[in-house]
C-alpha positions as CSV (number, residue, x, y, z in Angstrom):
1,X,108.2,83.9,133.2
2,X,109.0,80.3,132.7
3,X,108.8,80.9,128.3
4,X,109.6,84.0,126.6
5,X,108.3,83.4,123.4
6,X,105.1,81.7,122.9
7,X,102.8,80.3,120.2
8,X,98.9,80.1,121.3
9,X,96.8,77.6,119.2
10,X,93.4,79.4,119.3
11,X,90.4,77.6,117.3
12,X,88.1,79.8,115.1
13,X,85.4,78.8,116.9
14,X,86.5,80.4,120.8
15,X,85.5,83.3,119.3
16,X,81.6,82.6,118.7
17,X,79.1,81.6,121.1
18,X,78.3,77.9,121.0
19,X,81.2,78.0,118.8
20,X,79.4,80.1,116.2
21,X,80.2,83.4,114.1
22,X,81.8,86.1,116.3
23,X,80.9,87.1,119.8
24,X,82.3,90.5,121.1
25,X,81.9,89.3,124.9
26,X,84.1,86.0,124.0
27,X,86.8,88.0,122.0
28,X,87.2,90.4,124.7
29,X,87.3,87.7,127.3
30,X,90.2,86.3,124.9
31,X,92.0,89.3,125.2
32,X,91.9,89.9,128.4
33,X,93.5,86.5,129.2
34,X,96.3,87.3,126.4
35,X,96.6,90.5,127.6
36,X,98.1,89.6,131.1
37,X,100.6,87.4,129.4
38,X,101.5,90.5,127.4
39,X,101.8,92.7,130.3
40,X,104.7,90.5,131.5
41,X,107.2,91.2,128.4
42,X,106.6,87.8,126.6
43,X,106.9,87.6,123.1
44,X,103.1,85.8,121.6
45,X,102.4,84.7,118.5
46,X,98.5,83.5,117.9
47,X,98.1,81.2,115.2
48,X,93.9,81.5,114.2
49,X,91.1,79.0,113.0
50,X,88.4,79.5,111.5
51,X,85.9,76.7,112.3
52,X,83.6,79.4,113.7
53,X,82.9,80.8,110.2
54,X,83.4,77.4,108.5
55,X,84.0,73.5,109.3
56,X,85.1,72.4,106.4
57,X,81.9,70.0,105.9
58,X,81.6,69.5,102.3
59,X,79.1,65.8,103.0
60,X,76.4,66.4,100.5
61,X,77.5,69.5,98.9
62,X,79.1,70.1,95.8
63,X,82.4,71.6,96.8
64,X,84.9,69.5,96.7
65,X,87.4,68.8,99.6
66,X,90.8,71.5,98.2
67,X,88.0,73.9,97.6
68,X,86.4,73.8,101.2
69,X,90.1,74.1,102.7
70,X,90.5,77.4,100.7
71,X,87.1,78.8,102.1
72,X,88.5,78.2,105.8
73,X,91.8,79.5,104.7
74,X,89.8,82.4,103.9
75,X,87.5,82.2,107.3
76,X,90.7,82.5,109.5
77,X,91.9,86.2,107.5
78,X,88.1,87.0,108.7
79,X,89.0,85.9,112.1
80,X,92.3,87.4,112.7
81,X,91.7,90.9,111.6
82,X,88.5,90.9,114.0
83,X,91.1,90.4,116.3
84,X,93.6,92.1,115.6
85,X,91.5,94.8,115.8
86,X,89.9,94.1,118.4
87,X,93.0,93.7,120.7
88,X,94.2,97.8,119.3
89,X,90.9,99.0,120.6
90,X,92.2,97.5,123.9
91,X,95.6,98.9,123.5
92,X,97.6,96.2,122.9
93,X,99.8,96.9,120.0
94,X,99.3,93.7,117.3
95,X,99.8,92.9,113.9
96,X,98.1,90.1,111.5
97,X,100.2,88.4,108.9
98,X,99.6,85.7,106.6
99,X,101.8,83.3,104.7
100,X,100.7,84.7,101.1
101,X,99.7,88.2,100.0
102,X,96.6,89.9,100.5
103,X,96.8,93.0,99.0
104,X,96.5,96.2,100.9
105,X,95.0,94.7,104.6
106,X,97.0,91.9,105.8
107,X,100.8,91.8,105.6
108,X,102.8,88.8,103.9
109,X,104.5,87.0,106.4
110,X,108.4,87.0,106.4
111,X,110.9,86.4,109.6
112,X,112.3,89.2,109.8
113,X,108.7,91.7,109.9
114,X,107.8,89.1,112.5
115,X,111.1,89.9,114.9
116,X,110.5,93.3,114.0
117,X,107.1,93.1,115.6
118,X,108.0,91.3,118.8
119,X,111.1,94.2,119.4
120,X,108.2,96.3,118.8
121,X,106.7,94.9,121.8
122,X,103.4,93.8,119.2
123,X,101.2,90.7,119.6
124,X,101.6,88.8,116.0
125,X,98.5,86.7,115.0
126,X,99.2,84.5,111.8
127,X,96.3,83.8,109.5
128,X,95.9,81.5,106.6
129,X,97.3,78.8,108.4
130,X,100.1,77.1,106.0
131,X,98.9,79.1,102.8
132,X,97.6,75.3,101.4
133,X,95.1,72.6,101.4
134,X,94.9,69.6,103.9
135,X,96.6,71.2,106.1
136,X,95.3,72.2,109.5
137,X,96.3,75.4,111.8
138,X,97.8,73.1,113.8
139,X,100.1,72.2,110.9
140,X,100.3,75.8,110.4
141,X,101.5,76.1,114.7
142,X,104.4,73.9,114.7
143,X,105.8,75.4,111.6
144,X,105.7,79.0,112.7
145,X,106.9,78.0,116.1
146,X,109.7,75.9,114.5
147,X,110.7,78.9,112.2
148,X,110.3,81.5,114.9
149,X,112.5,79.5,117.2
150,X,109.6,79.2,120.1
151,X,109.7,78.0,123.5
152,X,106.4,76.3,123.1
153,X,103.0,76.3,121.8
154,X,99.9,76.4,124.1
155,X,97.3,74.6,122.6
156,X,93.8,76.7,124.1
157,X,91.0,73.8,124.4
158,X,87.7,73.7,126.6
159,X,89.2,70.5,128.8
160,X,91.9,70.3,131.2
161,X,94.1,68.7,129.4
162,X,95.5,65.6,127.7
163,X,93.5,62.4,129.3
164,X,94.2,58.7,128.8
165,X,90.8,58.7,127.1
166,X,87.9,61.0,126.0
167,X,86.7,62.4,129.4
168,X,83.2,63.3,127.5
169,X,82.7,59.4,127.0
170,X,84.2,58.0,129.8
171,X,83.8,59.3,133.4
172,X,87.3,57.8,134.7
173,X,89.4,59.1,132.0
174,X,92.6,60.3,133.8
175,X,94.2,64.0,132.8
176,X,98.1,63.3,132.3
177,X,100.1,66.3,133.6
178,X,103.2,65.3,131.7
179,X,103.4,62.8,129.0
180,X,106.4,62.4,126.2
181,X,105.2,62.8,122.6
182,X,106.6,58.7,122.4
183,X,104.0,58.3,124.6
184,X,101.4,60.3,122.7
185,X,102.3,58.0,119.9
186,X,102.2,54.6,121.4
187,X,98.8,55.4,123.2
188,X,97.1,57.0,119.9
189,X,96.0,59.7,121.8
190,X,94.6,62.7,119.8
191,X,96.5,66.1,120.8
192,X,97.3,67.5,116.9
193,X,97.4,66.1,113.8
194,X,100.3,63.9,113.2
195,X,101.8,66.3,110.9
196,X,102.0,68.5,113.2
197,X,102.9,66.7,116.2
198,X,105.7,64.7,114.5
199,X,107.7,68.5,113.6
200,X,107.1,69.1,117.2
201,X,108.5,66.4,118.2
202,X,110.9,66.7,115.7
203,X,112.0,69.8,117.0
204,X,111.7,69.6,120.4
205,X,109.2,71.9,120.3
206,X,107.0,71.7,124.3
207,X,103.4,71.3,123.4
208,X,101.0,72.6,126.4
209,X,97.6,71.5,126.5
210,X,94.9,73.7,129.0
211,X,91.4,75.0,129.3
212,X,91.6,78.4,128.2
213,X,88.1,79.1,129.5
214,X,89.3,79.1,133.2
215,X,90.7,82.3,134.7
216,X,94.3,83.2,134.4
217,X,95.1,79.4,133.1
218,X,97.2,80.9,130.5
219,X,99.0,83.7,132.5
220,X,99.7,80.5,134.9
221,X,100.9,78.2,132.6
222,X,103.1,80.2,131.1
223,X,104.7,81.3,134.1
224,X,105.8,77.7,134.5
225,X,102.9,76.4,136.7
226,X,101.5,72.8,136.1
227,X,98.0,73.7,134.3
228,X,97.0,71.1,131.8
229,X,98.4,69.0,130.3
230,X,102.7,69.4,129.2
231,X,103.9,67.2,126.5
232,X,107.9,66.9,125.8
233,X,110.5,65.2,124.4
């Protein structure tokens, strides 16, 4: 395989139909993807959202903005013990971390329990994103894949890839196979948030964009084939 050691960006809501709750028959699809990445030796880390359980809306409520990032910090410990669970029913060894302590049923993150894991041949799937407010899991992506020294993070989205424009708005939006994150920047286009993207960059850290709903996309991508959309230095 092309990487060795992998981040996959996985949004809350992949694992609820319509992008809602949790959906056994989409988490199991999920896995089954992951699992024939595993199957090759490569080290994955899954960072989790959790805009399936909540957006982060706070228009016309009375929670205020630091408040409603805590309740999806809290969404995405939902999310990845579901899966990490769900993944051990499979047989796929995993463990679920998160960057602050929980008590008795998710581990505090640290380096070396996460090297530990991978010699262990264990999937890792990081919840609680950075640990603080106004910051998003893909904040949360590009610092674990900076700290855990990475080969790249593979961003899972429902299009093919980065396009020169929104492809649901405009019908000739072209799909750029490889584009440098200079490029990114001078075209505005939207592929993380900038705090993200700019440690990426940063770091030299390959960001690949794909649909994770087609077949096999990610086994392929990771093996080095052009799917979606790669973004470098």
């Amino acid at each position: 395989m092309k990487y060795k050691r992998i981040v996959i960006k996985l949004s809350g809501e992949s694992l609820g139909k319509n992008g809602d709750g949790l959906d056994f028959s989409f988490i199991d699809k999920i896995i089954q993807e992951i699992k024939n990445v595993y199957k090759t030796g490569v080290s994955i880390g899954i960072i989790i959202g959790g805009g399936n359980i909540w957006r982060g809306a706070v228009d016309g409520t009375q929670i205020n903005k630091t408040s409603a990032d805590y309740i999806g910090i809290l969404a995405t410990l939902i999310n990845g013990m579901v899966l990490c669970e769900r993944f051990k029913a499979k047989g796929i060894p995993t463990e679920v971390f998160a960057p602050f302590n929980v008590n008795n049923f998710i581990e505090q993150f640290t380096l070396e329990k996460i090297e530990t894991a991978w010699k262990n041949k264990k999937i890792v799937i990081m919840t609680g994103g950075t640990g603080r407010p106004h910051f998003t899991t893909d904040t949360a992506s590009a610092i674990f894949a900076v700290e855990s020294k990475a080969d790249a993070i593979f961003k899972a989205t429902t299009v093919a890839g980065v396009y020169d424009d929104d492809p649901k708005k405009n019908k000739n939006a072209r799909l750029l196979k490889k584009i440098s994150f200079d490029e990114v920047i001078s075209k505005n286009l939207k592929v993380m948030d900038m705090a993200a993207f700019s440690l990426c960059r940063q770091h030299k850290i390959k960001i690949i964009v794909f649909d994770f709903s087609k077949k096999n996309n990610i086994l392929k991508a990771v093996s080095g084939e052009p799917i979606g959309s790669l973004i470098h230095c």
